[in-house]
LUMLUMKOL-901733 format. One line per 2 residues: number of its first residue (from 1); their letters; for each residue z negated, y, x of C-alpha. Coordinates in steps of 0.02 Angstrom, whole numbers, padded with zeros to 5 digits, m for minus. Layout:
<pts>
NUM> a> Z/Y/X ~ ...
</pts>
This chain:
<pts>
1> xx> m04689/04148/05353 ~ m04637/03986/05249
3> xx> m04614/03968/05071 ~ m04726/03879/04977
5> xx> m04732/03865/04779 ~ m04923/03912/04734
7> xx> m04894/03848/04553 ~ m04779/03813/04429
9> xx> m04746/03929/04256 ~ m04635/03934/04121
11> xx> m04566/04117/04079 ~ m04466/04159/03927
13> xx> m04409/04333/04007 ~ m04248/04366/04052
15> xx> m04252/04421/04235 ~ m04276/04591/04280
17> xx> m04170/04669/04457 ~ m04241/04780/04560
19> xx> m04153/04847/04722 ~ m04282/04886/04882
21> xx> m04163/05050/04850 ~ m04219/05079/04671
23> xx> m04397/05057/04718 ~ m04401/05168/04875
25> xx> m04315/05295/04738 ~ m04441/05264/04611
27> xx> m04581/05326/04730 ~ m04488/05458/04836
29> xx> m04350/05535/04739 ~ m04345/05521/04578
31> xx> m04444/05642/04511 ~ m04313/05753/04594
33> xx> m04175/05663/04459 ~ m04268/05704/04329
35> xx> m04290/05889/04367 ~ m04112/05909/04389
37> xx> m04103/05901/04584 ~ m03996/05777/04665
39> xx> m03971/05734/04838 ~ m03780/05794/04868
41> xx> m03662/05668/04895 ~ m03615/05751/05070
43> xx> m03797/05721/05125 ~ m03773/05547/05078
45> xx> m03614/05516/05165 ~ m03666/05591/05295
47> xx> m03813/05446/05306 ~ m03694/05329/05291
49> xx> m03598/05391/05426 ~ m03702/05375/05551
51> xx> m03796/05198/05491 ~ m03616/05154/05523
53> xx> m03590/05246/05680 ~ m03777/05164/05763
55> xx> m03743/04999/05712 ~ m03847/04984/05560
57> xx> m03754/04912/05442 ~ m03788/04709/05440
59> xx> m03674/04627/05278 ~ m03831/04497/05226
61> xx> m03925/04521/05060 ~ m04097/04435/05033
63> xx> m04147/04403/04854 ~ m04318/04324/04803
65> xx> m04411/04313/04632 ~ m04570/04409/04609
67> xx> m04663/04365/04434 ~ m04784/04520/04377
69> xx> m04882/04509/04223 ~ m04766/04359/04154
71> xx> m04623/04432/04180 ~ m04485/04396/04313
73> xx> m04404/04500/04431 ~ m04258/04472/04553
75> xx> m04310/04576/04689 ~ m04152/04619/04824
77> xx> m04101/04712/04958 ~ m03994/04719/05124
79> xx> m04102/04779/05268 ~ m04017/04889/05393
81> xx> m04030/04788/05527 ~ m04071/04603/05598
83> xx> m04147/04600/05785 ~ m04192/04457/05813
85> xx> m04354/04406/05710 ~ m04373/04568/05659
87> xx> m04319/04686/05520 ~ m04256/04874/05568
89> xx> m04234/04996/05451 ~ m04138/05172/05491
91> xx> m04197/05343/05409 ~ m04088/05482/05435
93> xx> m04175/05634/05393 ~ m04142/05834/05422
95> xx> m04286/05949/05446 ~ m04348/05957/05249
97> xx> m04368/05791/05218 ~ m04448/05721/05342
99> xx> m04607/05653/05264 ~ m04524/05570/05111
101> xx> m04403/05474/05233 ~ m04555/05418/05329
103> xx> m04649/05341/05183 ~ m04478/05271/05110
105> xx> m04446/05186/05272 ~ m04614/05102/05290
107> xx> m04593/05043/05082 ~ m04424/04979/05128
109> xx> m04472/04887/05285 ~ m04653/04798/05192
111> xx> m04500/04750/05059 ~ m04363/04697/05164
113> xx> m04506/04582/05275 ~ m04558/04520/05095
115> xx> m04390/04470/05060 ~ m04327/04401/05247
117> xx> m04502/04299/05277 ~ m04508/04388/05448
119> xx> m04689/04435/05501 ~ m04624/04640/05595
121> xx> m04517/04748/05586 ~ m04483/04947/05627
123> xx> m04419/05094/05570 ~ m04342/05222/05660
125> xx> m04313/05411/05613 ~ m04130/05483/05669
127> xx> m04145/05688/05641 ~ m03965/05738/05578
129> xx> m03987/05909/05644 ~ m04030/05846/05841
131> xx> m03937/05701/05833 ~ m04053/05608/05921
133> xx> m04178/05460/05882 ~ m04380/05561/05829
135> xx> m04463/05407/05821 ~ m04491/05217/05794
137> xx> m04619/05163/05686 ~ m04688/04953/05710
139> xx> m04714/04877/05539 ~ m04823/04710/05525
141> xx> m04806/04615/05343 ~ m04914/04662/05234
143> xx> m04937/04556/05098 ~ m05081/04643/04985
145> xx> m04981/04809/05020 ~ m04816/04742/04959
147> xx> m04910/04663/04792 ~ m04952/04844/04769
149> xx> m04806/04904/04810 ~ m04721/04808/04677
151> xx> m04859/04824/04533 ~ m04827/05024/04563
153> xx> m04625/05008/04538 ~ m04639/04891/04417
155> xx> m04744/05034/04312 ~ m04662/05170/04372
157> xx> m04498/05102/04291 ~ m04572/05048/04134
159> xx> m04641/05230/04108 ~ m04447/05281/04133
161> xx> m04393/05162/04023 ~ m04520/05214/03888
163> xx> m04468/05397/03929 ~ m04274/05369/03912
165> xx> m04335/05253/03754 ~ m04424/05427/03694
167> xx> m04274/05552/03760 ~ m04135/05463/03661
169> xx> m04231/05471/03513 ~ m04243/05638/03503
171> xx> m04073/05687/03551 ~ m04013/05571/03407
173> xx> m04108/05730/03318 ~ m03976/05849/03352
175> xx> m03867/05734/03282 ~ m03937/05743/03103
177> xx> m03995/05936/03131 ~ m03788/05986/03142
179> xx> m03720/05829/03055 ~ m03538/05824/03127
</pts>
């Protein structure tokens, strides 16, 4: 896939950033932040761990610019790993969350393809429990998926935004209500 500038627009936005990381959160875990439930940090070292231990670790972030509704966003990631022309992306997963890491990997990949120019890419599933590779997933670009992609993130995060807007609002009640 080449670049090529389809037209030519002034915006008087400061950028927005969004992480392939924040938007694969947006649509697969967040909700469980805002309920209280987070993923313990154990769980998440643990991925770590062994994206380190496989190999899947590549040092290169992509950045691009992705302008929705006027306003500009800085869209960046660092996918797992580079083969060749094509973009790999490990999920480690234990038995409950399975499904969620399936999705998020396929998100991630259409993102990470988005971002590289590369036309494929894969993911592939790593149970923590077995130790052993489940399955490998092919990924082709899709670009009306990742436009959709994006246009859900983008208003997924402004209806957090609003909400936090909303939140701090009225916990600046309290303040008034004991007056310390």
């Amino acid at each position: 896939m080449k670049a090529k500038i389809v037209g030519i627009k002034e915006v008087k936005t400061e950028p927005k950033k969004l992480t392939v990381s924040q938007i694969t959160a947006l649509f697969f875990y967040r909700y469980r932040d805002m309920s209280g439930w987070r993923v313990p940090d154990r769980v998440l070292q643990s991925g770590n761990i062994v994206h380190s231990r496989l190999g899947y670790n590549q040092l290169y972030q992509f950045r691009r610019v992705y302008i929705h509704n006027d306003e500009v966003y800085h869209i960046v990631g660092m996918p797992d790993k580079l083969e060749g022309d094509m973009v790999v992306e490990l999920k480690t997963y234990s038995g409950f969350s399975r499904k969620e890491q399936k999705m998020a990997g396929i998100v991630a990949v259409q993102i990470y393809l988005w971002l590289t120019g590369l036309e494929n890419g894969k993911v592939v599933y790593f149970n923590t429990k077995t130790e052993k590779f489940d399955k490998e997933v092919k990924v082709s670009y899709d670009p009306e998926l990742v436009k959709k992609i994006f246009t859900l993130a983008i208003g997924l995060q402004k209806d957090i935004d609003n909400f936090v807007e909303k939140y701090r609002e009225k916990t600046k009640e309290i303040e008034e209500i004991i007056k310390i």
